[in-house]
LOVEX-155451 format. One record per residue (C-alpha): residue number from 1; residue in one letter; x, y negated, z negated. Coordinates in steps of 0.02 Angstrom, whole numbers. Example, Ala and Ser with C-alpha at 12.3 -4.5 7.8 and 13.67 -1.06 7.14 Angstrom:
BEGIN
   n res     px     py     pz
   1   A    615    225   -390
   2   S    684     53   -357
REM end
This chain:
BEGIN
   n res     px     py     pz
   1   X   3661  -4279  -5730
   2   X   3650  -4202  -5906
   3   X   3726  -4058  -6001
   4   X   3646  -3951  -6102
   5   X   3815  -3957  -6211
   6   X   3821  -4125  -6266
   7   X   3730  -4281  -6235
   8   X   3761  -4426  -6133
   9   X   3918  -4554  -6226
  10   X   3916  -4416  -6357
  11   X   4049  -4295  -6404
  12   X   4108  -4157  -6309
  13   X   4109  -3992  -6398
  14   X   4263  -3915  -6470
  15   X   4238  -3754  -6345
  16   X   4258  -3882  -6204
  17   X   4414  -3946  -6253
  18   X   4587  -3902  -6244
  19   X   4590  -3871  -6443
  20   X   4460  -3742  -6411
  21   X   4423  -3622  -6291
  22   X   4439  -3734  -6142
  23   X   4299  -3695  -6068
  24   X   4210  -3800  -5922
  25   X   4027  -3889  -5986
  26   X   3867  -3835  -5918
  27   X   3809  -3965  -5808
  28   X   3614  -3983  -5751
  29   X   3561  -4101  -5615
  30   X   3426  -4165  -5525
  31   X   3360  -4290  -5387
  32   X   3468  -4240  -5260
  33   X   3434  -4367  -5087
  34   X   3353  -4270  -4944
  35   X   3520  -4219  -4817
  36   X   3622  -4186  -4965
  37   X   3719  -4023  -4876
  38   X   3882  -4018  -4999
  39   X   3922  -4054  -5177
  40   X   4084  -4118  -5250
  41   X   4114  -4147  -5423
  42   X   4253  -4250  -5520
  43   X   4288  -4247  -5710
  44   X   4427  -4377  -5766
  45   X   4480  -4487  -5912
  46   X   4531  -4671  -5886
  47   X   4566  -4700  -6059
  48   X   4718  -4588  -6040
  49   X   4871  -4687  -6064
  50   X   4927  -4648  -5899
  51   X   4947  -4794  -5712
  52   X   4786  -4677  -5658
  53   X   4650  -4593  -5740
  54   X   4700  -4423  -5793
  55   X   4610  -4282  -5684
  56   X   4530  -4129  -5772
  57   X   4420  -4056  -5655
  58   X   4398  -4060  -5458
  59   X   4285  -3920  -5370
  60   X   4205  -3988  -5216
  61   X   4122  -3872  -5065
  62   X   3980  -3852  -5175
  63   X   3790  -3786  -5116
  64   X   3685  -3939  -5084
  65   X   3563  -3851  -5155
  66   X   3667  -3839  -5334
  67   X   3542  -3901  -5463
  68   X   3694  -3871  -5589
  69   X   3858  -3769  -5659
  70   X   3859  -3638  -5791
  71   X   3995  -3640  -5909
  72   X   4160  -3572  -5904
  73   X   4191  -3593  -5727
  74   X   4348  -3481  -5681
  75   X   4486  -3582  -5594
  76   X   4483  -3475  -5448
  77   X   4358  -3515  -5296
  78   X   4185  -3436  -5433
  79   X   4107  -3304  -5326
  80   X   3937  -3345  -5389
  81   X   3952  -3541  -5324
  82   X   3954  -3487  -5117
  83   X   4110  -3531  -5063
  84   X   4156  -3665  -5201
  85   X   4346  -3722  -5193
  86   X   4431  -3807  -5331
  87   X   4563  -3958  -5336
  88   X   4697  -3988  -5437
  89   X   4706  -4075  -5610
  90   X   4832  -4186  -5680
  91   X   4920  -4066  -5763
  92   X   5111  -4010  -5710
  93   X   5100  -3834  -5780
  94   X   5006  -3711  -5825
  95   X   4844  -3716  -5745
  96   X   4847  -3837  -5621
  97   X   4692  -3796  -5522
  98   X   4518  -3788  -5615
  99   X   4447  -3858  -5756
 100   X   4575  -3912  -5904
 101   X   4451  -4004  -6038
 102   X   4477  -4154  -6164
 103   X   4679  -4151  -6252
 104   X   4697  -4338  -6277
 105   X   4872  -4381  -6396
 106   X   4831  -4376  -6585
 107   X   4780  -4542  -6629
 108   X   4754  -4628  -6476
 109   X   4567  -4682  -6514
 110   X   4413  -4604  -6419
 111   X   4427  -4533  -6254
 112   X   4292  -4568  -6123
 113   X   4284  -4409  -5994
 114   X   4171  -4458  -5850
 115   X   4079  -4309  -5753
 116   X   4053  -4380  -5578
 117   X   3940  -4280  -5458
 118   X   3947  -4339  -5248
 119   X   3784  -4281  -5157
 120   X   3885  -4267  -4987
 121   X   3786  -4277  -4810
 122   X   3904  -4159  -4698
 123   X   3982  -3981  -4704
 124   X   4143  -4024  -4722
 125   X   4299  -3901  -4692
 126   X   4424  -3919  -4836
 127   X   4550  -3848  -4904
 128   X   4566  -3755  -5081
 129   X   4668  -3858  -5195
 130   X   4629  -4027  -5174
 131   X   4686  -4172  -5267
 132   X   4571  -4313  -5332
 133   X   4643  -4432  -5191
 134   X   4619  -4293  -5061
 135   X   4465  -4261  -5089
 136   X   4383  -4437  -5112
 137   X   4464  -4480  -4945
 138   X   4378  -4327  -4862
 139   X   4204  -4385  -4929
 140   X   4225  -4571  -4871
 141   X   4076  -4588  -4775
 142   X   3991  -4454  -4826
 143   X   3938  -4500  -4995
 144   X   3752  -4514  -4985
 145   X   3734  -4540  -5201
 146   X   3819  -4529  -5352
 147   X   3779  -4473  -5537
 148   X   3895  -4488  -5671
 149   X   3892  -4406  -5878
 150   X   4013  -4470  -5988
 151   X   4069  -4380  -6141
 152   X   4196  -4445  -6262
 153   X   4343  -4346  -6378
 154   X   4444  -4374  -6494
 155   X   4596  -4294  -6593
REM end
């Protein structure tokens, strides 16, 4: 997994973050296992000084045959993704469902944001508006790889 954005363990740009215009990364992948039939993707930062890692970005019901994401993703189901749903992120206002990029507290050190991609082996039936504990207990089972990008931010 790579983005054309920003390089893997460096920074993500300002545009990407919530200081900026909070706008979702382009994401690029490859290598996908033969019966891949759905994507799901998961974009969260354990350094958050939260019990669990704070959630940015769930979308899930994804092509299989995806090779990547644009950026800006709207936080509605994209019409140009076939039938893409997106999950909820941490957040208790404002946008809730969609992408919400990098806001760490002032001063809290560097922030690593890890971009997880699921290469998923069924069509599954979910729901729009998943959390990250939804939707990783839908996939159990399913998961036929994994590829992960980390970025980092700080304030």
């Amino acid at each position: 997994m790579t983005s054309p954005a920003f390089a893997s363990g460096q920074r993500i740009p300002r545009e990407h973050t919530g200081d900026g215009e909070d706008l979702s990364p382009p994401l690029d992948w490859h290598g996908l296992p033969s019966g891949t039939r759905q994507l799901a993707l998961i974009c969260d930062d354990p350094d958050a000084p939260t019990a669990e890692p704070w959630v940015h970005w769930v979308i899930y019901h994804l092509p299989g045959e995806l090779t990547g994401l644009p950026a800006g993703v709207p936080p509605i189901s994209p019409k140009d993704l076939a039938g893409a749903l997106q999950g909820r992120n941490s957040w208790s206002s404002g946008r809730t469902i969609g992408y919400r990029g990098p806001a760490p507290p002032p001063g809290h050190g560097v922030h690593h944001y890890h971009f997880r991609l699921y290469a998923i082996d069924a069509d599954l039936s979910l729901q729009p508006g998943l959390d990250k504990a939804s939707l990783l207990k839908a996939i159990d089972g399913h998961v036929l790889a994994q590829g992960e990008l980390i970025g980092t931010y700080e304030r």
